[in-house]
Steps between C-alpha positions, in 0.01 A plus 500: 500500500630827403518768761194710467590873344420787719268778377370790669155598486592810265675260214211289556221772376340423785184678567415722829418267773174378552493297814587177292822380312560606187525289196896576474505282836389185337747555223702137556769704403489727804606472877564719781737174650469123397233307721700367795358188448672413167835381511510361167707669220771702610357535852646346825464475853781516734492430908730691739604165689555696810219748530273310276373762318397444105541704207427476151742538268446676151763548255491873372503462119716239336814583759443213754805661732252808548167388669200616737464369857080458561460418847263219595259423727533296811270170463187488743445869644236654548529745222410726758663440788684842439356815318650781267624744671674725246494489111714721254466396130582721165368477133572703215271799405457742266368777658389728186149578380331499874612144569593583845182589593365177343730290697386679807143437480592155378674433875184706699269195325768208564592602887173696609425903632731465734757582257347800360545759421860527348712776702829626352730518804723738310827313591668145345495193590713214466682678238207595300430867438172520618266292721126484603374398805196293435186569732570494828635079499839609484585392144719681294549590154801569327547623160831655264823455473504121528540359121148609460373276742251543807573359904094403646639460880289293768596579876413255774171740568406509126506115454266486831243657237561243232208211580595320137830493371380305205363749301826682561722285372315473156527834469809577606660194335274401203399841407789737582734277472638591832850356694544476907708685607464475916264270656490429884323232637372512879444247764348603862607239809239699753653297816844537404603160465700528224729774628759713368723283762400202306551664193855553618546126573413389187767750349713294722414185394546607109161459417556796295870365368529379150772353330674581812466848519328694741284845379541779717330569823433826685361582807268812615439601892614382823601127474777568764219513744177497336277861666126403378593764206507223222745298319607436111664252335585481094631241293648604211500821311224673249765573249564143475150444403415323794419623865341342806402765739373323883408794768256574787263594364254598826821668677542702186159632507559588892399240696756377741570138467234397315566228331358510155790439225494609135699264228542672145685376215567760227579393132624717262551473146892465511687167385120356492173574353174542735212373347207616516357131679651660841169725494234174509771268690658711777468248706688254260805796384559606856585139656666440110748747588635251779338173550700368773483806712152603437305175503338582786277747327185336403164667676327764244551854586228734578549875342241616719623311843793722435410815374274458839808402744704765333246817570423324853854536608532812342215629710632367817802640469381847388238525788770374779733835349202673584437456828865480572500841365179624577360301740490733816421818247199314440450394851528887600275553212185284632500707815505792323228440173284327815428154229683277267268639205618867556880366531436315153348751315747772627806251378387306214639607143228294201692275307729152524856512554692438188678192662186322590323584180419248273300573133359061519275592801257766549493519911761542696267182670556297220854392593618629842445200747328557828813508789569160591507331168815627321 
């Protein structure tokens, strides 16, 4: 089998999105990346004996000495056991005769209102000379300057909007012809049994190790003697391509000792190509990117569970600075107003603090847990 030639939705003739692939995406003669399923042709698979992780090898052209690196997935996951957390691709794009405001309204119907309206935020981004912030999700836009391409970038709190990443991958990949550039995949551990310690011990043990060398590790905060402020570890580095980040996640948000840990593995499109299967198989890519030190992962992740533990925590914290720091003002306060309602109303300022807003709920209700249950 011949390795499928690459076209982009311009040299295609596509025509403006409609919700549904175009015909230029049944073209046999047209692929974003080969299935991962075939390894017929000139396609292989290779296993990393010590980590275990898979790839998918594809010759680039004719040369076979010059040749992609597809990661796999790991075998029996849940595919989603972990969640996108960040997601950075590129296509080209011709901006010219009002296509940029096509594309835009193109992304408002694929990803929802909450990514409207398009603001310029008169500044670059990522190297591109101008960028748009997308609603208030947190996506960005950037546009220029770039080989006449265009950077659609999902944070962590704009993928918390995304309730089917199917649709998005046709788009982005069928129709736009779209690459990966950055994708992080997340995995909460609420009780903290997989801890950053443990993480450290299986850096120890080489889980991580292959063909006998070790990637690099760093560590973040106190691990001298360990304060309640939170701890990091990372495997690896991003300009490598490959990054596992392991922190405390609850301490980082402000609560002291709490034992909720975060595990994130970030991919990037460097000595390997990120296919677009991580979106609908996080589950499967995240453990992929080391089998024997991630097996553990298996139970499906809930988006909301932690969107909710995040802006619980987050509350906590911000109402314990208050009455550290406001606590007997207050006090002094309900003598003086004579009731709580007179204190309130005299105090109270409308609105949500930006770090405990969040555009997927509509009530501050709707994902702050009663005290007790964080």
């Amino acid at each position: 089998m011949n390795t499928p030639h690459l076209r982009t939705a311009e040299e295609t003739n596509a025509e403006p999105w409609n919700g549904s692939p175009p015909s230029a995406a049944t073209d046999p003669g047209t692929a974003s990346v080969p299935p991962t399923g075939n390894t017929g042709g000139k396609l292989w698979t290779h296993t990393d004996p010590d980590t275990g992780e898979r790839f998918l090898i594809r010759p680039k052209g004719h040369r076979l000495a010059e040749f992609d690196l597809i990661p796999l997935p790991a075998q029996g996951v849940h595919a989603y056991s972990a969640i996108t957390d960040y997601l950075n691709c590129t296509f080209r794009f011709d901006e010219s005769n009002g296509a940029l405001q096509r594309l835009f309204h193109e992304l408002f119907d694929l990803l929802g209102p909450k990514f409207a309206p398009a603001v310029d935020r008169k500044k670059t981004f990522h190297f591109y000379a101008r960028s748009f912030r997308l609603g208030d999700s947190g996506a960005i836009l950037g546009i220029g300057g770039q080989e006449s391409t265009v950077l659609v970038s999902l944070p962590g709190e704009a993928c918390t909007l995304v309730c089917d990443w199917a649709p998005i991958v046709q788009y982005f990949r069928d129709y736009r012809n779209a690459r990966i550039t950055r994708w992080d995949g997340a995995v909460d551990d609420y009780l903290g049994i997989h801890s950053v310690d443990s993480c450290l011990d299986l850096y120890k043990a080489n889980a991580f190790t292959t063909g006998g060398n070790r990637p690099k590790c760093s560590q973040k905060g106190n691990w001298f003697e360990p304060d309640g402020s939170g701890r990091s570890f990372y495997v690896g580095v991003r300009e490598n391509g490959k990054m596992l980040r392991v922190y405390e996640k609850g301490m980082e948000l402000g609560a002291r000792w709490h034992p909720w840990v975060r595990w994130e593995i970030e991919l990037h499109n460097k000595s390997r190509v990120v296919p677009w299967e991580v979106l609908l198989n996080p589950g499967g890519y995240f453990v992929g990117a080391y089998p024997r030190a991630l097996k553990w992962v298996q139970d499906e992740m809930s988006r909301i569970a932690t969107i909710q533990k995040q802006r619980t925590l987050t509350y906590l914290h911000l109402t314990g600075c208050l009455t550290h720091a406001y606590g007997r003002l207050v006090d002094m306060m309900l003598q003086v107003e004579g009731s709580a309602d007179a204190v309130v109303e005299r105090i109270r300022k409308p609105g949500i603090p930006k770090r405990l807003q969040h555009a997927f709920a509509q009530s501050p209700a709707d994902y702050i847990a009663p005290e007790g249950e964080s």
